[in-house]
C-alpha positions as CSV (number, residue, x, y, z in Angstrom):
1,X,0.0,0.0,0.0
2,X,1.5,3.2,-0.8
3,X,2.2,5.6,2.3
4,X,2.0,9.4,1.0
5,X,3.3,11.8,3.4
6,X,3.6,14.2,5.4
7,X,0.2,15.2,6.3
8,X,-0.5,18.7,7.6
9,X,-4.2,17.7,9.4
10,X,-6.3,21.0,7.8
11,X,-8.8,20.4,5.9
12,X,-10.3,21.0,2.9
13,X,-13.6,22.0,2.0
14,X,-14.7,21.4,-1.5
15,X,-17.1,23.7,-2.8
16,X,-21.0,22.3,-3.2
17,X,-20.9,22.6,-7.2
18,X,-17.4,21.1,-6.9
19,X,-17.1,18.0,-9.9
20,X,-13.8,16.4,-10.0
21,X,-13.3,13.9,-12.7
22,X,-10.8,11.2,-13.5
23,X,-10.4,8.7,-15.8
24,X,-7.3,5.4,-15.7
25,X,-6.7,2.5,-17.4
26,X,-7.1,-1.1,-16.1
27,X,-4.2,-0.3,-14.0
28,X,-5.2,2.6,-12.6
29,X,-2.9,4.8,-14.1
30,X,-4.5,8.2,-15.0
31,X,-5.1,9.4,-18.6
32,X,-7.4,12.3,-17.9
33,X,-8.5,14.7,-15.0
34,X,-10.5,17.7,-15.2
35,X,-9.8,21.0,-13.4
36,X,-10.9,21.0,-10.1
37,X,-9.5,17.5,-9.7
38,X,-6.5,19.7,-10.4
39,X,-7.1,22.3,-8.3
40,X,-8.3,20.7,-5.2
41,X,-5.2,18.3,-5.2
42,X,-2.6,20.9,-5.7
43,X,-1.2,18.4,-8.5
44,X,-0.4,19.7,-11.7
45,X,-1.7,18.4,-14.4
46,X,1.3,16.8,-15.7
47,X,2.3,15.9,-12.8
48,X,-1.0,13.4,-12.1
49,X,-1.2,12.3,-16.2
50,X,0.4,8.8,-16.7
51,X,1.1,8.3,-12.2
52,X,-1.1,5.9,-10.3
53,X,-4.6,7.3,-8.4
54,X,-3.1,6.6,-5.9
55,X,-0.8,9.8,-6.1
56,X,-3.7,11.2,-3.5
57,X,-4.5,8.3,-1.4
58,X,-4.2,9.9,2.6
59,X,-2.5,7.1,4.4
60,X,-5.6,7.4,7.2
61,X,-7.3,5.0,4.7
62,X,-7.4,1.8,4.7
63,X,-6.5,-0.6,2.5
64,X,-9.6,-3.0,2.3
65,X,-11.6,-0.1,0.8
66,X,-9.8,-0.2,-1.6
67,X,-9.5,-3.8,-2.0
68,X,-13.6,-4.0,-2.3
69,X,-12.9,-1.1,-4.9
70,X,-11.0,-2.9,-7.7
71,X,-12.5,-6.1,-6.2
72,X,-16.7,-4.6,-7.8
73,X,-14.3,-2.8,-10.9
74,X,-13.2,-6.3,-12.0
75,X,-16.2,-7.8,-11.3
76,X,-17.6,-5.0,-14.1
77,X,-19.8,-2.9,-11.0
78,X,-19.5,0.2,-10.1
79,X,-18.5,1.5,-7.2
80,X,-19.3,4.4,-4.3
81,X,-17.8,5.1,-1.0
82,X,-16.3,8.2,1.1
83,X,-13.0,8.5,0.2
84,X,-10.2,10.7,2.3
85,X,-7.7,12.2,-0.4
86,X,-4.4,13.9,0.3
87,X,-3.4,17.0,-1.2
88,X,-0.1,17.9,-2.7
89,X,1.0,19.8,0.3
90,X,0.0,17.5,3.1
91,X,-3.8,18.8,3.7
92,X,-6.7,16.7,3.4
93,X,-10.2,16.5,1.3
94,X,-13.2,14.3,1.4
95,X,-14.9,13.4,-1.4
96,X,-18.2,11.1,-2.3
97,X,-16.6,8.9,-5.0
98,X,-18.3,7.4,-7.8
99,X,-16.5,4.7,-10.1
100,X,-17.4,3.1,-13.1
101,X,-15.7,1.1,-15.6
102,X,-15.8,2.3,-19.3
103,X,-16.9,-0.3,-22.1
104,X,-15.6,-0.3,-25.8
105,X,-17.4,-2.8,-27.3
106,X,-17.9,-5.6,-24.8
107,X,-14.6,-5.2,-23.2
108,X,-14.0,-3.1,-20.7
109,X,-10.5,-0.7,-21.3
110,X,-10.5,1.0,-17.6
111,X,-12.8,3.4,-15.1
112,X,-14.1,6.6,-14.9
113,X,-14.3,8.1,-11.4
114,X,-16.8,11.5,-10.8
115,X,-16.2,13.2,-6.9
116,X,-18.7,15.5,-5.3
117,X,-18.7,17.2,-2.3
118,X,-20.0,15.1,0.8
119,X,-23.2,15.9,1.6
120,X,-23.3,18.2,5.1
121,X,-25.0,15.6,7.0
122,X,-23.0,13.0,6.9
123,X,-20.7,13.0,10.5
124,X,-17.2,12.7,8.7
125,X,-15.6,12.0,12.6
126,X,-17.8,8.8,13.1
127,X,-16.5,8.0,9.5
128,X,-13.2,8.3,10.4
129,X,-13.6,5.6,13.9
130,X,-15.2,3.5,11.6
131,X,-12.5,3.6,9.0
132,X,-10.3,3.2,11.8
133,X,-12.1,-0.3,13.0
134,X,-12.0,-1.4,9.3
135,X,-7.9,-1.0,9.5
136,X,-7.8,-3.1,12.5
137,X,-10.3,-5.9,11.2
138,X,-12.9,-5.3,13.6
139,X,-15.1,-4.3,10.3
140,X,-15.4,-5.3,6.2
141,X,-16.5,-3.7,3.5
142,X,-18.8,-4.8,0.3
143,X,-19.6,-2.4,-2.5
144,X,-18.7,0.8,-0.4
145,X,-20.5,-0.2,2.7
146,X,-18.8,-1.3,5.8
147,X,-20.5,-4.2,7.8
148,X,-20.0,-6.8,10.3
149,X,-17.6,-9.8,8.8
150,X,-20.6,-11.8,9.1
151,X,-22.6,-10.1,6.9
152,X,-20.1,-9.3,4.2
153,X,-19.9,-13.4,4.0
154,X,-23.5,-13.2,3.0
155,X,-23.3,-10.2,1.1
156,X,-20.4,-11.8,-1.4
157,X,-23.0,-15.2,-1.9
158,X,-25.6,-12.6,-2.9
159,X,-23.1,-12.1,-5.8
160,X,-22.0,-15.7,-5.9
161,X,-25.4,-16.7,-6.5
162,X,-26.2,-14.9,-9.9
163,X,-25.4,-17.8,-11.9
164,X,-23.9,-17.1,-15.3
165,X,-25.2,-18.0,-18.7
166,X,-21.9,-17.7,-19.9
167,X,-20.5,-20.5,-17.6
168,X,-23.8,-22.6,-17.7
169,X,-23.0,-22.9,-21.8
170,X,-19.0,-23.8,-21.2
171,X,-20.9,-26.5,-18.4
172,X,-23.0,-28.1,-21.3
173,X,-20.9,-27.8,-24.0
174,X,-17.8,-29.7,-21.9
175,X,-20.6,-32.6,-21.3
176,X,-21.1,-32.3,-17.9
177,X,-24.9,-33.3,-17.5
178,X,-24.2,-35.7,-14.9
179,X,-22.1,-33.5,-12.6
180,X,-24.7,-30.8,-13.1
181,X,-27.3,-33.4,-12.0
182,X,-24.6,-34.5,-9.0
183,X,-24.9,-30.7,-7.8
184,X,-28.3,-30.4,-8.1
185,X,-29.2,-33.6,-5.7
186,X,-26.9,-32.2,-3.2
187,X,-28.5,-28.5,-3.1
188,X,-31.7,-30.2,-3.0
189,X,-31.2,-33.1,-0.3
190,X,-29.4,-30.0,1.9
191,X,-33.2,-27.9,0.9
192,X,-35.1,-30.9,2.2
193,X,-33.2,-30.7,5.3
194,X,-33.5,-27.1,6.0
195,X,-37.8,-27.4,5.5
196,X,-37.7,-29.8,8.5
197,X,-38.0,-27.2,10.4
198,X,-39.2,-23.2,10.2
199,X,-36.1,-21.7,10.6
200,X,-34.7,-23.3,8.1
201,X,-37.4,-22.8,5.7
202,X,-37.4,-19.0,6.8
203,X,-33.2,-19.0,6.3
204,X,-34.4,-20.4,1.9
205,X,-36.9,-17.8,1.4
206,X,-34.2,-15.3,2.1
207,X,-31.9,-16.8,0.1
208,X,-34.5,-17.3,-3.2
209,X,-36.3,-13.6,-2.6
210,X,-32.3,-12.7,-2.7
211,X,-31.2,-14.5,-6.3
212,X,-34.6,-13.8,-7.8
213,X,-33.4,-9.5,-7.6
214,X,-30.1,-10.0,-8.1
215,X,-30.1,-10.3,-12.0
216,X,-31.7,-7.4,-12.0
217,X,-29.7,-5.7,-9.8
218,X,-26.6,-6.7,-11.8
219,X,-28.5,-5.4,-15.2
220,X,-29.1,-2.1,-13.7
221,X,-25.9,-1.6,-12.5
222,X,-24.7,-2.2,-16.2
223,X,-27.0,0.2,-17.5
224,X,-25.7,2.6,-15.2
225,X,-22.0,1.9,-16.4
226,X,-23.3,2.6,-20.2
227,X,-25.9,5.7,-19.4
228,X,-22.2,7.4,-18.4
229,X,-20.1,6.2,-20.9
230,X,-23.0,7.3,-23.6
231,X,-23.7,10.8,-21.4
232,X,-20.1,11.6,-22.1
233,X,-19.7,10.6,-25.3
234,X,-22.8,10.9,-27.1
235,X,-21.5,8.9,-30.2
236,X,-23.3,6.4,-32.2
237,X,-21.7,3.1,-30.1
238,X,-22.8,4.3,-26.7
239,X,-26.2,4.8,-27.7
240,X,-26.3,0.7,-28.8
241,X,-24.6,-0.2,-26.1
242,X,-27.2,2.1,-23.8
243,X,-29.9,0.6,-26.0
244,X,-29.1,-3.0,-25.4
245,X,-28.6,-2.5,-21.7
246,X,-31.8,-1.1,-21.3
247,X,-33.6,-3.8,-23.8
248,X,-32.2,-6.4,-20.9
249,X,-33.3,-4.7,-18.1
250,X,-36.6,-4.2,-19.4
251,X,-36.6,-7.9,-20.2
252,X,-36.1,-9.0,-16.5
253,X,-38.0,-6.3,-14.6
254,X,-40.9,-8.0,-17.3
255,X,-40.5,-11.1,-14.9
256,X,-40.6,-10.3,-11.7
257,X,-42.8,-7.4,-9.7
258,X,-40.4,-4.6,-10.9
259,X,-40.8,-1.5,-8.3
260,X,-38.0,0.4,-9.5
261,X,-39.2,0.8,-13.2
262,X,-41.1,4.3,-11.8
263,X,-36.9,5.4,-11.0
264,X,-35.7,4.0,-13.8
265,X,-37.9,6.2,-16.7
266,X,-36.9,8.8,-15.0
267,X,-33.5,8.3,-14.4
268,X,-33.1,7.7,-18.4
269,X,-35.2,10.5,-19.3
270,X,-32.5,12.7,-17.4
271,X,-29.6,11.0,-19.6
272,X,-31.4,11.3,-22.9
273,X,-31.4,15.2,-22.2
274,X,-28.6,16.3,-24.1
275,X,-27.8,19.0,-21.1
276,X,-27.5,16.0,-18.8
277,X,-25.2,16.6,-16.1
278,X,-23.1,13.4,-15.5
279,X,-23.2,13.2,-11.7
280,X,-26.8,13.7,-11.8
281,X,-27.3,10.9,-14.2
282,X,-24.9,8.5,-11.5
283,X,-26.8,9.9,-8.4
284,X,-30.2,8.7,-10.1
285,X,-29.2,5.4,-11.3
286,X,-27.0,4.8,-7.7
287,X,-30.1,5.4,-5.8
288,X,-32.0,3.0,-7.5
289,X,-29.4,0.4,-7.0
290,X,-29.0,1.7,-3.0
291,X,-33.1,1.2,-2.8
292,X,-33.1,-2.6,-3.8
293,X,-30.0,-3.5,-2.1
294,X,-31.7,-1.7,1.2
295,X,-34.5,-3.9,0.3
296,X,-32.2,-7.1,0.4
297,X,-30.2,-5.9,3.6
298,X,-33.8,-5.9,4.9
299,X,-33.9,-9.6,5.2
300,X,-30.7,-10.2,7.0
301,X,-30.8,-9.4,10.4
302,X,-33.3,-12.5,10.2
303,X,-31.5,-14.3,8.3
304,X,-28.3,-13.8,10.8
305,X,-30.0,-15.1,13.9
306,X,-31.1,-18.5,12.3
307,X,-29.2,-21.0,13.9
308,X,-29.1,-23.4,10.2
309,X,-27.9,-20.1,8.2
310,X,-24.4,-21.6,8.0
311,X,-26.1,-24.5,6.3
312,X,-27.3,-21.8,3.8
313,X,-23.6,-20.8,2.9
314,X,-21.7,-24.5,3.2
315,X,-24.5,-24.9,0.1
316,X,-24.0,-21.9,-2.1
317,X,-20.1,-22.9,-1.2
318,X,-20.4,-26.2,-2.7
319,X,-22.1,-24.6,-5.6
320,X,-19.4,-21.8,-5.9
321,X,-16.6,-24.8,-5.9
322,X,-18.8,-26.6,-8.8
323,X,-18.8,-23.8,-10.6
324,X,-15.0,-23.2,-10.6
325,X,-14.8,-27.3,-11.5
326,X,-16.8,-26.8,-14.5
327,X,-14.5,-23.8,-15.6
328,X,-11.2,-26.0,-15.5
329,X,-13.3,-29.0,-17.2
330,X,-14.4,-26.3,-20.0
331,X,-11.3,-25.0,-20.5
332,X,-9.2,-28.9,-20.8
């Protein structure tokens, strides 16, 4: 982790219209920054083109938010936490960060990040103790949000549990029917168990109202990733990208009882305006996605005090280790 130093301890306030953009490749490294990125870091502009972000990373933060950063980037999310910067001289700056990875095609070729102002009610000093639990492992984090190590177990088999086509078709194609068929007796001897008794069928309703949102969960946050890339550019091959992303979420929000579709027109009626401010469009779609994973995080305290909810998770572990089987068989 790099250690940038000294610090001076004063801080500074960025200004309520403040936007302070960045973009980096896939290795962080930064290609672009507008000017009050330049002006609140004290950096010059060539002095930040072509160095790692982390030219303004305070050492007061730690590592593992970071970690869950690049951890959603690779995993093609975005990403949004309070992040403590260091400026050129030593002083300090917090920002509300917003990351998002930026799509040519179906590849993704590195991240955009937009900073705003944090908003005046948030207690930065409670922040900070919290941050400061999270460097000693008293506290995780997952997607931004810091939480107990218990629940950021569950949080990551929320994300283990969106099954991929992709790897279902290298599954079938490598001639694995009867290993599939293997997995699926296990899951559902280990489902017959938990009904024996109501906790355990409380701990699988969790589990199923969880997987049922969490494709379209993952489908917004794509659309979100192309509504900035086509906001900024405005060029033929965002707008199909935008288009198709939007054609899928329709598609599974047409399954299920879609509550966020009121949000969602209007969230894309603020990008299709060609005056569309960037961090307006992000704020929209991020609350959207804030909403239904508030929703899930609804269900977990119960889910927590079930005594079989560690069955739950040796379960979607089996299935996790499957899945990684059936990539090394695809790929032999």
């Amino acid at each position: 982790m790099r250690i940038n130093l000294p610090v001076t301890g004063r801080v500074v306030e960025l200004q309520s219209d403040a936007v302070l953009s960045s973009t980096t490749d896939l290795k962080g490294r930064i290609l672009a920054v507008n000017d009050d990125f330049v002006a609140y870091s004290g950096f010059s502009r060539e002095e930040l083109i072509g160095k790692a972000h982390n030219i303004v990373r305070h050492p007061d933060m730690p590592e593992p938010v970071f970690a869950d950063m690049w951890m959603q980037l690779k995993a093609g999310r975005c990403w949004r936490g309070l992040v403590k910067n260091r400026c050129k001289n030593g002083d300090t700056y917090w920002v509300d960060a917003n990351v998002s990875p930026t799509v040519e095609g179906s590849r993704v070729v590195g991240f955009v990040s937009v900073r705003r102002s944090v908003d005046p009610a948030v207690d930065l000093a409670e922040v900070e103790r919290q941050y400061a639990r999270v460097a000693r492992g008293e506290l995780s984090v997952h997607g931004g949000h810091l939480m107990s190590h218990s629940a950021r177990r569950v949080a990551k088999l929320w994300d283990r549990a969106a099954w991929r086509p992709q790897l279902a078709g290298k599954i079938l194609l490598a001639g694995l029917p009867v290993f599939l068929m293997l997995v699926l007796t296990i899951a559902w001897v280990v489902a017959a168990q938990w009904r024996v008794n109501h906790s355990a069928a409380l701990a699988i309703d969790s589990l199923e109202s969880w997987i049922e949102v969490l494709p379209l969960l993952g489908a917004i946050q794509r659309e979100r990733g192309r509504t900035v890339a086509f906001v900024e550019a405005r060029d033929p091959g965002s707008m199909d990208e935008l288009v198709d992303a939007r054609r899928q979420t329709d598609r599974l929000c047409a399954g299920i009882d879609c509550r966020e579709m009121s949000s969602l027109r209007a969230a894309r009626v603020a990008a299709d305006d060609k005056s569309a401010d960037v961090q307006v469009v992000v704020d929209g779609y991020t609350e959207i996605v804030e909403q239904m994973i508030a929703g899930m995080a609804g269900g977990l305290p119960r889910f927590e005090a079930l005594e079989d909810h560690a069955n739950a998770i040796e379960v979607l572990e089996l299935i996790r280790i499957a899945e990684s089987l059936g990539v090394e068989r695809a790929a032999v």
